[in-house]
MARTI-319147 format. One line per 3 residues: number of its first residue (from 1); their letters; for each residue x, y, z of N, C-alpha, C, O. Coordinates in nm, 3 decimals. Example, Ala and Ser with C-alpha at 12.3 -4.5 7.8 and 13.67 -1.06 7.14 Angstrom:
2
1> as> 1.319:-0.569:0.780:1.230:-0.450:0.780:1.320:-0.330:0.780:1.424:-0.332:0.846  1.285:-0.225:0.708:1.367:-0.106:0.714:1.290:0.003:0.787:1.341:0.114:0.804 .
// end
This chain:
220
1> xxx> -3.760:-2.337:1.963:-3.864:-2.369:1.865:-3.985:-2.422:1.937:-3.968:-2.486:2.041  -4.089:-2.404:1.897:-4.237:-2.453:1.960:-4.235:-2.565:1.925:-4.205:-2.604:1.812  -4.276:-2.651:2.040:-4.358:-2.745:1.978:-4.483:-2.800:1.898:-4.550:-2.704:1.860 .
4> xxx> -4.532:-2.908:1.864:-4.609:-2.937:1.770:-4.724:-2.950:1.845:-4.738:-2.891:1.952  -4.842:-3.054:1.776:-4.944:-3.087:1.841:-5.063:-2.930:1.826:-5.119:-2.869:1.918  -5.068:-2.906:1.693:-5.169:-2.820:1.688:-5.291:-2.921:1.648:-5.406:-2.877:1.655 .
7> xxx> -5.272:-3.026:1.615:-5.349:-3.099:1.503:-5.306:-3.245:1.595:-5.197:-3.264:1.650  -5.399:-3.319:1.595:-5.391:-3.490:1.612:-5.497:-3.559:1.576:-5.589:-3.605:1.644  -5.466:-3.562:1.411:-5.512:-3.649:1.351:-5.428:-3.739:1.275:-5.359:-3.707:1.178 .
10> xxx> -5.441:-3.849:1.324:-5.357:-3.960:1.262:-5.341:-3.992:1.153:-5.246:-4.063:1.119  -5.450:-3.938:1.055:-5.451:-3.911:0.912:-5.343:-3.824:0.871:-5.288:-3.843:0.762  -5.305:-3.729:0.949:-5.211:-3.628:0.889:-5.063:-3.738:0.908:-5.051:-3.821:0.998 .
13> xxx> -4.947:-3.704:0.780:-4.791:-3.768:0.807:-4.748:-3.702:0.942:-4.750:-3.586:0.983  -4.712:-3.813:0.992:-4.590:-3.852:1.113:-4.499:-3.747:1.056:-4.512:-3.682:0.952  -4.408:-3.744:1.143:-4.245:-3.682:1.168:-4.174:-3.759:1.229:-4.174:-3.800:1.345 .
16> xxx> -4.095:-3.783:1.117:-3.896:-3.835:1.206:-3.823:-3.770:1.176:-3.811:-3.707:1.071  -3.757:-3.774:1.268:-3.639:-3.663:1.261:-3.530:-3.748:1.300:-3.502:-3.773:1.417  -3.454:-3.802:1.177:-3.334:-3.855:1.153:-3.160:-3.795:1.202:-3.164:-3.707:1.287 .
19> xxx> -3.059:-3.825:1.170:-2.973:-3.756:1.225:-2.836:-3.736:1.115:-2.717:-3.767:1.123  -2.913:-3.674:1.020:-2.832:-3.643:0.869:-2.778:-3.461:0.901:-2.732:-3.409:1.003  -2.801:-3.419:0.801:-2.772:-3.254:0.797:-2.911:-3.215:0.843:-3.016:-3.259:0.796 .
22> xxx> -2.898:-3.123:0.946:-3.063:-3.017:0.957:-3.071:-2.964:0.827:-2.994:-2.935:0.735  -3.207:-2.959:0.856:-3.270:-2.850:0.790:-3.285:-2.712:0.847:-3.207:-2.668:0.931  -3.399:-2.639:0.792:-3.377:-2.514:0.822:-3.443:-2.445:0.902:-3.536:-2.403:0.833 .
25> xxx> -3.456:-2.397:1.025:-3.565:-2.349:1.123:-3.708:-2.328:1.067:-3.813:-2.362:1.121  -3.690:-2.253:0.925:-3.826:-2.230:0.867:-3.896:-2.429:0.841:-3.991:-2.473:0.905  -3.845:-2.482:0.772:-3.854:-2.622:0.753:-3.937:-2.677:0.832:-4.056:-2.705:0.814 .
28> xxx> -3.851:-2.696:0.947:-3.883:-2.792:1.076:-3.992:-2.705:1.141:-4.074:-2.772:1.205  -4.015:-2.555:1.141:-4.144:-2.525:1.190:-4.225:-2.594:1.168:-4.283:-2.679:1.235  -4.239:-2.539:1.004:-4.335:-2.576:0.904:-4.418:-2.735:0.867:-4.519:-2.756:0.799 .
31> xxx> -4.321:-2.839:0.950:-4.331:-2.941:0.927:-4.435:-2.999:1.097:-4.544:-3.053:1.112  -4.339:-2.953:1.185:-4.327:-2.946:1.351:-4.537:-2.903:1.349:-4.620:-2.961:1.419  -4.562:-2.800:1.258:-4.696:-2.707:1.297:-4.831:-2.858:1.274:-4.940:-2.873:1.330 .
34> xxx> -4.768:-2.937:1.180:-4.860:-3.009:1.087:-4.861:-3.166:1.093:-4.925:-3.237:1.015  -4.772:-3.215:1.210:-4.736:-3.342:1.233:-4.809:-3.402:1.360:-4.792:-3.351:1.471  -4.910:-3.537:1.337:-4.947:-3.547:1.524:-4.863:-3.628:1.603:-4.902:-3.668:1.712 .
37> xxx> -4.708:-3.668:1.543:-4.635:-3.755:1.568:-4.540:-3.733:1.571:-4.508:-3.732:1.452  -4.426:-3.703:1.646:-4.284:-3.667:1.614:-4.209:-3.820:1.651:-4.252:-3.900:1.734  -4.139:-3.829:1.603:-4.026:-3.974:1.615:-3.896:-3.950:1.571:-3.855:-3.931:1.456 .
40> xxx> -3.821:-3.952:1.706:-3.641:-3.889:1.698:-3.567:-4.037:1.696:-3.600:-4.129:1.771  -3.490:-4.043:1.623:-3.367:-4.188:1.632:-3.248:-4.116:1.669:-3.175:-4.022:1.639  -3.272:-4.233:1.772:-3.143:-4.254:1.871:-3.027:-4.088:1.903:-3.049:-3.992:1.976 .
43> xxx> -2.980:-4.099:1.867:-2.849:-4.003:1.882:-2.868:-3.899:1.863:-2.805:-3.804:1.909  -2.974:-3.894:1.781:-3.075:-3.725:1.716:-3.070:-3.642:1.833:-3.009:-3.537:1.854  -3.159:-3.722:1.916:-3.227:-3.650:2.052:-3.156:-3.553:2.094:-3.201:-3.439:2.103 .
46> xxx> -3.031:-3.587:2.126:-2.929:-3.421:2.184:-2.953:-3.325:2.116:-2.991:-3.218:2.164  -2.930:-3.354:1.958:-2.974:-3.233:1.878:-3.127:-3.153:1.905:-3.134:-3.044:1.961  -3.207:-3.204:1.870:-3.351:-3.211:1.919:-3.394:-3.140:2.035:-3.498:-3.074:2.031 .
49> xxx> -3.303:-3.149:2.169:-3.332:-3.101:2.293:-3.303:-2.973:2.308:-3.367:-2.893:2.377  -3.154:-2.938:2.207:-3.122:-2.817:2.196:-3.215:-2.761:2.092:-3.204:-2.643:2.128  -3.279:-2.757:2.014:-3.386:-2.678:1.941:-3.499:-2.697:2.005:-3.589:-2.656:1.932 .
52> xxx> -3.553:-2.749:2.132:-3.653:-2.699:2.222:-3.762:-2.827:2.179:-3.852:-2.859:2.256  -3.744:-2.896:2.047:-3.860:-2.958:2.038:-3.916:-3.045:2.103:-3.837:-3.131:2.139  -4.048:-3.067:2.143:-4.143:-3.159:2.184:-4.168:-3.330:2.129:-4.272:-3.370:2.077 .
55> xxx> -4.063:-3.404:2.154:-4.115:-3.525:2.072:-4.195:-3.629:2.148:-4.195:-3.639:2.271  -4.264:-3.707:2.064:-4.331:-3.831:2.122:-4.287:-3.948:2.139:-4.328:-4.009:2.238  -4.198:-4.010:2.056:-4.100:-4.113:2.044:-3.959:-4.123:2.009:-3.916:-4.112:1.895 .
58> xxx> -3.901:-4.140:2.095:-3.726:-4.152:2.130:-3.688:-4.339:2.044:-3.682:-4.443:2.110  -3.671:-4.331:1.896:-3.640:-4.519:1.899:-3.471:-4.529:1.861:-3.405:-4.437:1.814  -3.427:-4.654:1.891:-3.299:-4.638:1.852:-3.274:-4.746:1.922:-3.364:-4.810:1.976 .
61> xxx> -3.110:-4.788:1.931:-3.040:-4.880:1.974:-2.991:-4.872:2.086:-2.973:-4.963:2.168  -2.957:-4.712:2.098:-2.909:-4.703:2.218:-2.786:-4.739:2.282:-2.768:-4.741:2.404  -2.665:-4.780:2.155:-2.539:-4.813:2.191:-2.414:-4.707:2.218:-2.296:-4.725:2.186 .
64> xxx> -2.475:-4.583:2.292:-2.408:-4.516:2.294:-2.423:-4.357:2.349:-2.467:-4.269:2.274  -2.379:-4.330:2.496:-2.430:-4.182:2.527:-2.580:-4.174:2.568:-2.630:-4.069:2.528  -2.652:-4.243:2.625:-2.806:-4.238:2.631:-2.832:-4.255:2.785:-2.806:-4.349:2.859 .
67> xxx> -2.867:-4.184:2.798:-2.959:-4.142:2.975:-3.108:-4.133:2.934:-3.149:-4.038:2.867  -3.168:-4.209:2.965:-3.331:-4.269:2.967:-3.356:-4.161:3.093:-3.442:-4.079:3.061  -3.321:-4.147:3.186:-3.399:-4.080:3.302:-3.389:-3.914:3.259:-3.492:-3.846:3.257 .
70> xxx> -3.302:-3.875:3.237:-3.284:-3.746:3.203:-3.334:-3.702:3.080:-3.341:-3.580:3.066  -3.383:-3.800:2.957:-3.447:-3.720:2.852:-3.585:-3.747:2.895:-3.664:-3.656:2.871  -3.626:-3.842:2.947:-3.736:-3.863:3.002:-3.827:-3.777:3.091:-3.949:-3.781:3.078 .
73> xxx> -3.754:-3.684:3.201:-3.733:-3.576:3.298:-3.724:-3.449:3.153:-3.794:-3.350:3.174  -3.672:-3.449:3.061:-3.708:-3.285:2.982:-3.828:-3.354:2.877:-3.874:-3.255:2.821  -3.896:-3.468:2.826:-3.969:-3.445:2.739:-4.120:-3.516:2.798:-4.220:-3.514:2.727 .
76> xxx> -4.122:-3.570:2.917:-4.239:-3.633:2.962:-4.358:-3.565:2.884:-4.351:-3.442:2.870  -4.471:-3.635:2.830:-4.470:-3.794:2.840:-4.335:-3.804:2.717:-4.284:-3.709:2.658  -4.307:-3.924:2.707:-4.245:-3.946:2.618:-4.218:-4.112:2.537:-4.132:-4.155:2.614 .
79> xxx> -4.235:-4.201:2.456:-4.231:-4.315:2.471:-4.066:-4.338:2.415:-4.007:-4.264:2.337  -4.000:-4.494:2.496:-3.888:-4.444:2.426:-3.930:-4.588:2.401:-4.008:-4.653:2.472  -3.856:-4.635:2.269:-3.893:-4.759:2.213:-3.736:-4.854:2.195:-3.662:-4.795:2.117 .
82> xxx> -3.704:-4.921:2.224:-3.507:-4.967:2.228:-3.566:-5.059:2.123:-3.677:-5.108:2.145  -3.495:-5.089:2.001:-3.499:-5.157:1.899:-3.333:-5.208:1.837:-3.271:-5.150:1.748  -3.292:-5.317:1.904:-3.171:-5.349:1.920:-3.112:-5.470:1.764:-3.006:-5.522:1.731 .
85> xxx> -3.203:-5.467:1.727:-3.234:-5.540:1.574:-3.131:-5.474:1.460:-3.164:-5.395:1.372  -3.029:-5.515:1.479:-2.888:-5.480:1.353:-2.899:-5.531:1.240:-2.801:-5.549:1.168  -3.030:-5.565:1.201:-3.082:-5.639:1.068:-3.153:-5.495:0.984:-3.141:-5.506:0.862 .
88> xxx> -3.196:-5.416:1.010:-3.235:-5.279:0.994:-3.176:-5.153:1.033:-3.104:-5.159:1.133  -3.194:-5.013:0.966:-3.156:-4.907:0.995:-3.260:-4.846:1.090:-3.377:-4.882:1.077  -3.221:-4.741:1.199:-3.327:-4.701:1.263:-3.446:-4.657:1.163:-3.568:-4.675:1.163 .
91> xxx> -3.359:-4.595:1.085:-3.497:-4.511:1.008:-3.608:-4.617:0.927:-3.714:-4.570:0.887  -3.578:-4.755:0.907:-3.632:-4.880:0.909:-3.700:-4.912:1.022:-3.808:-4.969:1.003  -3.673:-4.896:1.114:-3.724:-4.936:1.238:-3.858:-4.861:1.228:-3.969:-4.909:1.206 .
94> xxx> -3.825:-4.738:1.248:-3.962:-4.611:1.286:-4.007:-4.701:1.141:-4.034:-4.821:1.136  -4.006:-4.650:1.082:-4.143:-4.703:0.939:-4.208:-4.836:1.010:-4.329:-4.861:1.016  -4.129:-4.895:1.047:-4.228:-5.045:1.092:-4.311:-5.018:1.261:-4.406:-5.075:1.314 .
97> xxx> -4.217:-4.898:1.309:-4.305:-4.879:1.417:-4.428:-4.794:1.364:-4.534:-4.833:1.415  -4.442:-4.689:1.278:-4.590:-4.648:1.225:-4.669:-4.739:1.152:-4.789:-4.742:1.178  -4.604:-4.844:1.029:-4.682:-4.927:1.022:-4.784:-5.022:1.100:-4.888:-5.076:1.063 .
100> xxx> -4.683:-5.025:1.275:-4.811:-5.128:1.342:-4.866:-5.008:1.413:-4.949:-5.034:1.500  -4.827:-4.855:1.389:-4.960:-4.781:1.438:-5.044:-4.740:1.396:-5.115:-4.659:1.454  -5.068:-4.792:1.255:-5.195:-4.767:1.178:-5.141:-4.638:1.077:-5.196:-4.630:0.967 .
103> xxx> -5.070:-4.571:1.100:-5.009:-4.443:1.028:-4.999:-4.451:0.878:-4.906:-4.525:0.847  -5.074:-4.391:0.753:-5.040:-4.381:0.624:-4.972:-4.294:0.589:-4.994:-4.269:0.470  -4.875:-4.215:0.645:-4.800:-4.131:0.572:-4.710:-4.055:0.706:-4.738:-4.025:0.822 .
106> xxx> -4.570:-4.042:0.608:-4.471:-3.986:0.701:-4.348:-3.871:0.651:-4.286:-3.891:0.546  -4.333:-3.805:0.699:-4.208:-3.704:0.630:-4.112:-3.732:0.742:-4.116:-3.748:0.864  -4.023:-3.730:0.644:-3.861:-3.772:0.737:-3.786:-3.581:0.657:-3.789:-3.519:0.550 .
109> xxx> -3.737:-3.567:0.781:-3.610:-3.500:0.763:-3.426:-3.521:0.833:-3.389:-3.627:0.883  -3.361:-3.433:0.824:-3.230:-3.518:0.868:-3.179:-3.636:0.836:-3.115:-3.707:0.913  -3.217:-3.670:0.677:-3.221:-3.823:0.644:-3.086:-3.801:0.511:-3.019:-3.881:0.446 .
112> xxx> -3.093:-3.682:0.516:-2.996:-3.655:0.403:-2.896:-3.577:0.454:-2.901:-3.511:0.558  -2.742:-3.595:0.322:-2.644:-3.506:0.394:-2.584:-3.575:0.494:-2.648:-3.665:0.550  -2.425:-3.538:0.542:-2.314:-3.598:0.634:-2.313:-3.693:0.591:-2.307:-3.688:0.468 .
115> xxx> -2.316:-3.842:0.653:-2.273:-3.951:0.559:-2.355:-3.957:0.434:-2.465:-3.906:0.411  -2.258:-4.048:0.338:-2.284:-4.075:0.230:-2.346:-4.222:0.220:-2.430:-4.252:0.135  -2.295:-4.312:0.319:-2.374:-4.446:0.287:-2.468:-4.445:0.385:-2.503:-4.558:0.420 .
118> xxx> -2.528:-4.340:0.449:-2.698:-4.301:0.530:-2.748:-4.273:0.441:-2.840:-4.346:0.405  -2.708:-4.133:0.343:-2.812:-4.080:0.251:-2.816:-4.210:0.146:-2.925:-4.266:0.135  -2.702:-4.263:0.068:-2.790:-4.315:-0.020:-2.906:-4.470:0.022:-3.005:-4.513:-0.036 .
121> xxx> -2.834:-4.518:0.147:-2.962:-4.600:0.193:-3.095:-4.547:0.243:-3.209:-4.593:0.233  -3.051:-4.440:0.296:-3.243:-4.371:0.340:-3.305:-4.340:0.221:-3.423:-4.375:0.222  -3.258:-4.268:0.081:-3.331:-4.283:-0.025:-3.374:-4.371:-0.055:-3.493:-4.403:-0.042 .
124> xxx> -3.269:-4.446:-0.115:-3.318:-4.618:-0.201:-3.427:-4.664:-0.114:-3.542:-4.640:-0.149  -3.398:-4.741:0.016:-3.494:-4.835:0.096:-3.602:-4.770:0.117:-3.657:-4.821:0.215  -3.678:-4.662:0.066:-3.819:-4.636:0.112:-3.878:-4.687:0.037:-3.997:-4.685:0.069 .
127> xxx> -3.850:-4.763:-0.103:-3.915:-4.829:-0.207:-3.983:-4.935:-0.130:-4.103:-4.952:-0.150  -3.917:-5.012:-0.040:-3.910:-5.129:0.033:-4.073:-5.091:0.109:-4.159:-5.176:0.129  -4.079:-5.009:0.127:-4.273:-4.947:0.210:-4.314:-4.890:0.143:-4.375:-4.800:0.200 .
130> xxx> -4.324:-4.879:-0.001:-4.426:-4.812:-0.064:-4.560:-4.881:-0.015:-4.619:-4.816:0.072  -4.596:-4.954:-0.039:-4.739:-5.043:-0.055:-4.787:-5.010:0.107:-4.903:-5.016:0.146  -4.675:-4.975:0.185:-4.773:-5.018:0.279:-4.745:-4.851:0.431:-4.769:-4.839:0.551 .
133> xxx> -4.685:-4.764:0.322:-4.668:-4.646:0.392:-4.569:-4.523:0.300:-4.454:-4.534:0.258  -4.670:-4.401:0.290:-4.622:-4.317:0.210:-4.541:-4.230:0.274:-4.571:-4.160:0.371  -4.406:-4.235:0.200:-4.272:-4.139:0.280:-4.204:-4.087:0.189:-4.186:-4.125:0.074 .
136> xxx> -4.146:-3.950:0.270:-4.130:-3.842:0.199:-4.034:-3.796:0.222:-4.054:-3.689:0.281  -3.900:-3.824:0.205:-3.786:-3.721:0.240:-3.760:-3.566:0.155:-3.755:-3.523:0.039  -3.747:-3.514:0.309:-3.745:-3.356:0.287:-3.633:-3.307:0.305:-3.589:-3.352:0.410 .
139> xxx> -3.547:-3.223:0.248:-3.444:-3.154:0.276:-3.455:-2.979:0.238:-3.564:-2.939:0.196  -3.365:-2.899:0.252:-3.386:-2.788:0.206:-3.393:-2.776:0.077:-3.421:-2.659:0.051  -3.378:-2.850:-0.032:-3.340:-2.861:-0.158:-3.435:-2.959:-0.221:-3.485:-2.913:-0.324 .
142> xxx> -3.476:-3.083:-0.190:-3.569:-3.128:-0.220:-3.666:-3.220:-0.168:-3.653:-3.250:-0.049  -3.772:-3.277:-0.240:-3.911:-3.354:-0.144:-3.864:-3.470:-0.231:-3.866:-3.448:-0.352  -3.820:-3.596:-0.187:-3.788:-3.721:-0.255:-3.930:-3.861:-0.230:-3.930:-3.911:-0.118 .
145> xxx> -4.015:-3.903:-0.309:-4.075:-3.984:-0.277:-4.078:-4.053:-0.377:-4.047:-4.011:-0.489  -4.133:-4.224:-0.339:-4.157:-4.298:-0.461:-4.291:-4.302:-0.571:-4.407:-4.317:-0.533  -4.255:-4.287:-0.699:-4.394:-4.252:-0.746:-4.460:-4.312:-0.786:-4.390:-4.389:-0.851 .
148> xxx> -4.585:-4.348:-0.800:-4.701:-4.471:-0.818:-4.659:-4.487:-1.005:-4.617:-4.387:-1.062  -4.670:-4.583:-1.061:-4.693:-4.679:-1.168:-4.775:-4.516:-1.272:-4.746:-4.495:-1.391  -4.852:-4.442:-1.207:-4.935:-4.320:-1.318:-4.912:-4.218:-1.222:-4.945:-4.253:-1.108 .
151> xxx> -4.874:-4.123:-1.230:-4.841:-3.987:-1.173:-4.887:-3.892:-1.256:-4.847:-3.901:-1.372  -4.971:-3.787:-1.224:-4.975:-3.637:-1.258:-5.022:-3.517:-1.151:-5.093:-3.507:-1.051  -4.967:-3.459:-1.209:-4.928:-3.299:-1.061:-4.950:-3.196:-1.145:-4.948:-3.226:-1.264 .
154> xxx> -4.974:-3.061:-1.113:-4.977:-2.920:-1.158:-4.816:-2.864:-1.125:-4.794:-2.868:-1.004  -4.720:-2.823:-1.191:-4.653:-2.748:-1.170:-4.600:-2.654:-1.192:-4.662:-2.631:-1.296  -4.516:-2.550:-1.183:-4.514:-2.446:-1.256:-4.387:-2.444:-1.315:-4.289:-2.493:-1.259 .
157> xxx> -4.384:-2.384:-1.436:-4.275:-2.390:-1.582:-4.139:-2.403:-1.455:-4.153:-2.380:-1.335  -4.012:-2.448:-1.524:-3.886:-2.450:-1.456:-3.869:-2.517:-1.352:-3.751:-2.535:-1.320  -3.970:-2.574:-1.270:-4.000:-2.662:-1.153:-3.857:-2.774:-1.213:-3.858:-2.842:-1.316 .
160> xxx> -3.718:-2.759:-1.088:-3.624:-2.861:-1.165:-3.698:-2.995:-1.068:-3.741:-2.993:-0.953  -3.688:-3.135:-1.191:-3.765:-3.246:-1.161:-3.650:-3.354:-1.174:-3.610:-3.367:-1.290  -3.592:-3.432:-1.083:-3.543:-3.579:-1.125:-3.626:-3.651:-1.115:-3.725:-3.645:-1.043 .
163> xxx> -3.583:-3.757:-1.214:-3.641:-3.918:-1.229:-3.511:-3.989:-1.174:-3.410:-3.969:-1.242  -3.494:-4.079:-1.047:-3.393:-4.165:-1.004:-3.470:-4.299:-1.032:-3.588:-4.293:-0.997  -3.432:-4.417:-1.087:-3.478:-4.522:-1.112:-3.362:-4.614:-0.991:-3.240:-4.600:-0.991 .
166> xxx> -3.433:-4.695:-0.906:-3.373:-4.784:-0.804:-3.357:-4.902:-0.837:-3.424:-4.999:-0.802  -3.243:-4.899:-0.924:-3.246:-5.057:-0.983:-3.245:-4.981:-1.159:-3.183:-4.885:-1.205  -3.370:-5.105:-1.237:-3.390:-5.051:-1.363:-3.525:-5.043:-1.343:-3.595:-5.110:-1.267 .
169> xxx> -3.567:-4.918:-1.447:-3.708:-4.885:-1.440:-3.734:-4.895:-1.603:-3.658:-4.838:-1.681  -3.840:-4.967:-1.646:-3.891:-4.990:-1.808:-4.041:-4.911:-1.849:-4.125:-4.874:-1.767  -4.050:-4.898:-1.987:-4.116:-4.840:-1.990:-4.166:-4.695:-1.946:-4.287:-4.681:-1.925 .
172> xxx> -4.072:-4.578:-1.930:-4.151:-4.465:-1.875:-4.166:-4.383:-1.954:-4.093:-4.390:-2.053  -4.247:-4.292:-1.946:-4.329:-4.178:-2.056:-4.352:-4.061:-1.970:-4.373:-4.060:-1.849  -4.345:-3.958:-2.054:-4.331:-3.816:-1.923:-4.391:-3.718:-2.053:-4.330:-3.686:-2.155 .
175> xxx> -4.523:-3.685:-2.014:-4.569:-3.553:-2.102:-4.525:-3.401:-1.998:-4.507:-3.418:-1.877  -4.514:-3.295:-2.045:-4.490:-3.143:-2.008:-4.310:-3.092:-1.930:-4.279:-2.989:-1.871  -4.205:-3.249:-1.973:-4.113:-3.200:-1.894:-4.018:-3.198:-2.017:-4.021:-3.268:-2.118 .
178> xxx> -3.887:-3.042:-1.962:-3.823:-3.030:-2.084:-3.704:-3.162:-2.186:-3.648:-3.122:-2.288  -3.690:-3.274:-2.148:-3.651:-3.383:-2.178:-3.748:-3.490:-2.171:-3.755:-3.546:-2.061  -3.832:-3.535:-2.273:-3.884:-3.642:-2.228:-3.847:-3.738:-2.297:-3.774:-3.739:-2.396 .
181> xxx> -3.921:-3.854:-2.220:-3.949:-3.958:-2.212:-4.067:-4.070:-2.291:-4.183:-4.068:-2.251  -4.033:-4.147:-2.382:-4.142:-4.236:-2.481:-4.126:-4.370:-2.429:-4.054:-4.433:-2.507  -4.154:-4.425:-2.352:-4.145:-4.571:-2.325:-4.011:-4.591:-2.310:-3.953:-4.684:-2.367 .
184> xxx> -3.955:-4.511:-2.236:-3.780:-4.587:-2.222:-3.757:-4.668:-2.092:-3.837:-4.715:-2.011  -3.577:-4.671:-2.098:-3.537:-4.708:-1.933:-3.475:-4.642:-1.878:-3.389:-4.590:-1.950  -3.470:-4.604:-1.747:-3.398:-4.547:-1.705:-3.280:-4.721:-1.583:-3.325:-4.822:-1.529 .
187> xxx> -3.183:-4.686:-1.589:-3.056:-4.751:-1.492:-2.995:-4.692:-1.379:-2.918:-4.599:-1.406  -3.007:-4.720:-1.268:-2.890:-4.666:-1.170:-2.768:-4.667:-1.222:-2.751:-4.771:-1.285  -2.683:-4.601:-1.224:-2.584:-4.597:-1.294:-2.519:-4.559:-1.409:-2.409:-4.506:-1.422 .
190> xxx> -2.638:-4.609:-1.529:-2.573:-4.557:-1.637:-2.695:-4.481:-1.676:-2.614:-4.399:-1.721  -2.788:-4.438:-1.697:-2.884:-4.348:-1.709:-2.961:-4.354:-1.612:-2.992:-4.450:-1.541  -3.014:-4.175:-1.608:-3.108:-4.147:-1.493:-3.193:-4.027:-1.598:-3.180:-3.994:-1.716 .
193> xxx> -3.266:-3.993:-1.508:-3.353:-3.877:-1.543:-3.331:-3.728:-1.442:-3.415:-3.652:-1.393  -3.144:-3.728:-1.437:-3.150:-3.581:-1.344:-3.158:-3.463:-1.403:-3.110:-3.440:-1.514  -3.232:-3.362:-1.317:-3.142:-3.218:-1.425:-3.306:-3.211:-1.484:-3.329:-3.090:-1.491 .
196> xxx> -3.401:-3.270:-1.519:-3.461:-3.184:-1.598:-3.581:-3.113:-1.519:-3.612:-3.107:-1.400  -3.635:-3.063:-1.637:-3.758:-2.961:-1.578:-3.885:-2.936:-1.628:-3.910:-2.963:-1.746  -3.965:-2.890:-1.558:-4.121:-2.880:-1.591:-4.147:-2.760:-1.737:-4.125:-2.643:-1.705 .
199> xxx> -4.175:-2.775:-1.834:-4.150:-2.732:-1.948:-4.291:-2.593:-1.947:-4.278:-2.492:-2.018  -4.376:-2.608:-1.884:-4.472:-2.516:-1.922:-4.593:-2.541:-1.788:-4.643:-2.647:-1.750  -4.613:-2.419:-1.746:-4.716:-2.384:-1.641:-4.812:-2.560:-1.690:-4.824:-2.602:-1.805 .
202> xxx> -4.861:-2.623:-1.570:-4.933:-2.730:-1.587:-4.913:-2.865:-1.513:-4.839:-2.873:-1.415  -5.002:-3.003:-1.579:-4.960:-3.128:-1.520:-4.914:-3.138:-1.592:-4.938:-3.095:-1.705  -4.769:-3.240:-1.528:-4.739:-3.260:-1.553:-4.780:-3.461:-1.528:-4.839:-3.483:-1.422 .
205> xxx> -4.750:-3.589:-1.619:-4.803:-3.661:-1.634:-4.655:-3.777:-1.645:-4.570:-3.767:-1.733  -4.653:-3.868:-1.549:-4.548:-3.968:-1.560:-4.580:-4.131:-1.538:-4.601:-4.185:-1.429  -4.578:-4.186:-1.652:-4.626:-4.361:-1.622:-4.484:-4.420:-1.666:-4.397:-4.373:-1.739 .
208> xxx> -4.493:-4.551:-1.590:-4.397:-4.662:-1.624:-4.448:-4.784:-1.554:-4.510:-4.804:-1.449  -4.393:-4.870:-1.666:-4.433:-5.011:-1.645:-4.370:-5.108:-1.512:-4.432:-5.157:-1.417  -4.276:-5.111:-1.534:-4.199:-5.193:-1.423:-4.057:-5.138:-1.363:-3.985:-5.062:-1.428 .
211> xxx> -4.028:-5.179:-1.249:-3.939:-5.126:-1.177:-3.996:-5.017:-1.048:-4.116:-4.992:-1.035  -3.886:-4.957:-0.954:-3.879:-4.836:-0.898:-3.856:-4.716:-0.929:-3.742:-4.685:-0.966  -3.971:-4.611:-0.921:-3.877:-4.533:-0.949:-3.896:-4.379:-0.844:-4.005:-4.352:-0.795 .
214> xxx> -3.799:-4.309:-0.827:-3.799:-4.220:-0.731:-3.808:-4.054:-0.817:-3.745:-4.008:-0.912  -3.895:-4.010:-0.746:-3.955:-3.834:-0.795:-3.867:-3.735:-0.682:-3.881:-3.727:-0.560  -3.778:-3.667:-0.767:-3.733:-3.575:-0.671:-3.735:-3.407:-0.688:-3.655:-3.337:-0.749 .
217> xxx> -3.860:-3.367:-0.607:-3.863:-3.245:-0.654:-3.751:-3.146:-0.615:-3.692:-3.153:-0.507  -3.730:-3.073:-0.689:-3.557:-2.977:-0.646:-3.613:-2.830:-0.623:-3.718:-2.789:-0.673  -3.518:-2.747:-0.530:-3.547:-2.621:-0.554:-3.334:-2.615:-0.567:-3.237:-2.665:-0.508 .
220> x> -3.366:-2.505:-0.700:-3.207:-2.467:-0.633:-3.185:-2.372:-0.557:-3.072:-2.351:-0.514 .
// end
């Protein structure tokens, strides 16, 4: 696979590349063409080396299997960052390492899929940086981000749409989708907003008052 770096503008989202299920060669091109930042955690990297890619930052803990001279020797330059802090997940880590690099926006892939208590913490905890960094988990199936307090988008009829609420979410209202929504709640647990869909070519329009809540666009 080619590497990146067509573009370095720091305005454009970062790339991490987590160590969940890949995605899909088309994916990671597509992502790889448009990123001025790549950032691999920890254990990824083997994977990573074997698909040829070019990264900029190696972060992780490092408790395990890691030769600094030899990935160093295939990806020069390269920064590797050791973040030994068991109070956070790597993929916690990188967000706080773009936060002190000035970075507003990031797409994570490999964040989903294989374990089950990775995926559902890499979803939930991106709530935790909304305010202060926009992230986007990507998979082959869907784009997961948190959505601002007023949301509206163009989409086209059948577009399948979840509403995941992180915690409880009050108050939400949803014009153009085929189940809506009048000022309700949605619950982790006992109600959500999965399964539905964009009802008619258009914006679609989503507010709520309080709480988290997570937009997950689906393809099946």
């Amino acid at each position: 696979m080619s590497s990146h770096h067509v573009i370095r503008d720091e305005q454009e989202p970062a790339l991490i590349i987590a160590n969940g299920e890949a995605c899909s060669f088309e994916l990671m091109g597509e992502l790889l063409e448009w990123s001025p930042l790549v950032i691999v955690l920890d254990s990824a990297i083997h994977r990573v080396l074997d698909l040829g890619i070019k990264v900029d930052v190696l972060l992780g803990d490092f408790d395990r299997d890691f030769d600094a001279e030899k990935i160093r020797e295939e990806q020069y330059p390269i920064e590797i960052v050791h973040t030994p802090d068991q109070d956070k997940t790597d993929l916690e880590k990188a967000f706080d390492y773009l936060i002190g690099r000035g970075f507003p926006a990031v797409n994570v892939v490999w964040a989903t899929g294989r374990r089950a208590d990775h995926t559902i913490t890499n979803i939930t905890n991106i709530v935790r940086y909304q305010d202060k960094l926009k992230i986007v988990l990507i998979d082959d199936y869907s784009k997961i981000f948190v959505l601002p307090k007023s949301y509206e988008k163009w989409y086209v009829a059948g577009t399948p749409i979840s509403l995941i609420p992180v915690g409880k979410v009050d108050g939400i209202t949803t014009k153009n989708l085929r189940y809506s929504l009048d000022n309700e709640s949605l619950t982790i647990g006992y109600r959500t907003g999965s399964s539905n869909e964009v009802l008619e070519d258009g914006m679609v329009k989503i507010t709520y008052k309080d709480g988290n809540l997570l937009m997950m666009e689906c393809v099946d």
